[in-house]
C-alpha positions in Angstrom: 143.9 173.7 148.7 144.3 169.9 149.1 141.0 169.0 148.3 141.2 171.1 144.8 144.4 169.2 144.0 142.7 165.8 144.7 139.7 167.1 142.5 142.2 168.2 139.6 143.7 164.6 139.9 140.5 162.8 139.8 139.2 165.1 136.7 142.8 164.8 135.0 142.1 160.9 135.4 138.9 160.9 133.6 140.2 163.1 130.7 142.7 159.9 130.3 140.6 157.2 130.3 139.5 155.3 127.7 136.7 157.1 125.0 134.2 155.0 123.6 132.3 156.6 120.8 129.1 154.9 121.0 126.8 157.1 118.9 123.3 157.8 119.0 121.6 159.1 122.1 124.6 157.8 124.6 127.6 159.6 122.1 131.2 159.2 123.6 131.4 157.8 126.8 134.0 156.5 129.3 134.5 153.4 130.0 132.7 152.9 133.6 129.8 154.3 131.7 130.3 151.8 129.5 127.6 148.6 130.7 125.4 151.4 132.5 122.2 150.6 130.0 119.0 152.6 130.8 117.1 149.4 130.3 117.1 148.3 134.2 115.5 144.6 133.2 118.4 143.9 131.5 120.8 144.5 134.1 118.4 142.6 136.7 118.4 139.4 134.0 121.8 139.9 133.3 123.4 140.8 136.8 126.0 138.1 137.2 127.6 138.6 133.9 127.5 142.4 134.0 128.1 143.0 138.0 131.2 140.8 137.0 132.4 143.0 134.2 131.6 146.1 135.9 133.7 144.9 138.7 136.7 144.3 135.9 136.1 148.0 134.8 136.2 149.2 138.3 139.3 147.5 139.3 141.1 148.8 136.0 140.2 152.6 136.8 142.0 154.8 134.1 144.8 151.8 133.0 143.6 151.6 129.4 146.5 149.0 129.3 143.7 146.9 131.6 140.8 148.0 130.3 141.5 146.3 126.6 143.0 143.3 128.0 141.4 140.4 126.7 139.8 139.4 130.1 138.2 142.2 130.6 136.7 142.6 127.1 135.7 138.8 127.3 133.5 139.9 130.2 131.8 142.6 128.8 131.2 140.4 125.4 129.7 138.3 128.4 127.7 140.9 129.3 126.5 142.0 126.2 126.3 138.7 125.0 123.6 138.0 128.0 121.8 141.3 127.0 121.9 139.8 123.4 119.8 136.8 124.3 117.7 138.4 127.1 116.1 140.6 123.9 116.1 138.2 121.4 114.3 135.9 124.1 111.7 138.5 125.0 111.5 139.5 121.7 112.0 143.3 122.0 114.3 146.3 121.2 116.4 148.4 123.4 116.5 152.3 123.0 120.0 152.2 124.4 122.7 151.5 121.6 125.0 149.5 124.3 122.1 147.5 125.4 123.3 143.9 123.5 125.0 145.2 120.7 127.5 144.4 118.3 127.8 147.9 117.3 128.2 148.8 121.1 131.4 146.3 121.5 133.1 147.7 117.8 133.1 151.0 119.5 134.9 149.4 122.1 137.8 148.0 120.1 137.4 150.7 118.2 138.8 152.8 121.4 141.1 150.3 122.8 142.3 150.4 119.1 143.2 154.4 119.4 144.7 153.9 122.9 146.9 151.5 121.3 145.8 148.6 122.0 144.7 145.3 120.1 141.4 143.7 120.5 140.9 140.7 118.1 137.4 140.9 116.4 136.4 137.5 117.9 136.5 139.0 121.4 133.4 141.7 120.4 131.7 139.4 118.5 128.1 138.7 119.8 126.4 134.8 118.3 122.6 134.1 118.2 121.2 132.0 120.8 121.1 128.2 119.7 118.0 128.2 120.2 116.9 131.0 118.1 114.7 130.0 115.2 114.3 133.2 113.6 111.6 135.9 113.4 108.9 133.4 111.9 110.3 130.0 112.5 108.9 129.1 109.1 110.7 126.0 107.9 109.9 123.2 105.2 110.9 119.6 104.9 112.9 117.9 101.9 109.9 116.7 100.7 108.0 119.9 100.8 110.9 122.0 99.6 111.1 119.1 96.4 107.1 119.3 95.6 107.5 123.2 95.7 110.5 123.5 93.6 108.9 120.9 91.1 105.5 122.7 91.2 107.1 126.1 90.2 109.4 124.5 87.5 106.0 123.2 85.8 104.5 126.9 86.2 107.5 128.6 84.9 108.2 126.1 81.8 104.1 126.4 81.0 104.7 130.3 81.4 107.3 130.6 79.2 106.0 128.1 76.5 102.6 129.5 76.4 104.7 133.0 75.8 107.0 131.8 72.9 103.5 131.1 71.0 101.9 134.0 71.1 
């Protein structure tokens, strides 16, 4: 009899903690569930940051109250934030929608948001790596950029005067 009263307790504690609606293949989730990525790499590149936030989550249990305050969501931005760079930096994709994700951390707010609770956008808020130069890392000087812009002037004036004689 006691132990089904503890159980009741325990499940009654997990019907009141905090719902993340994540989508896609994860869907709603709690909030200890929340960092658990299926991408183990990322959590062995990225175990300080996300043992750290875990421990937050852990330590805050069911108290929604402590699960939106800003130092907890500022370490699982951390978190995310290390996930971020770890797959721009290997320059892959995750099939789990928490895994470094903007998207991931809105959902987030988004719960702590319908618990009652305020989280400022520019605690979820994930930046590129600094030393990100994008997908091609194509870039022209001032000089190049000034003979290309010069060269397509001449084409587009002789294009359009050779087309006002016809």
């Amino acid at each position: 009899m006691h132990f089904a009263f503890i159980s009741f307790l325990l499940l009654a504690g997990q019907a009141l903690s905090l719902s993340i609606d994540v989508g896609g293949s994860v869907g709603t989730i709690d909030a200890t569930q929340f960092l658990n990525v299926s991408d183990t790499y990322l959590l062995t590149d990225c175990q300080t940051q996300c043992s750290n936030a875990n421990a937050q989550i852990s330590t805050c249990t069911t108290n929604d109250s402590c699960l939106c305050a800003s130092n907890t969501v500022t370490a699982i931005t951390s978190c995310e934030q290390c996930m971020f760079d770890d797959l721009i930096a290997k320059f892959t994709t995750s099939a789990d929608p928490r895994a470094g994700s903007t998207a991931a951390l809105t959902a987030y707010a988004t719960a702590c948001s319908s618990a009652g609770f305020t989280v400022p956008s520019s605690l979820v808020t994930l930046s590129i790596p600094s030393n990100w130069d994008g997908p091609l890392g194509v870039s022209l000087s001032t000089a190049s950029t000034v003979v290309i812009v010069a060269i397509t002037a001449a084409l587009g004036t002789g294009s359009l005067l050779l087309l006002s004689n016809l």
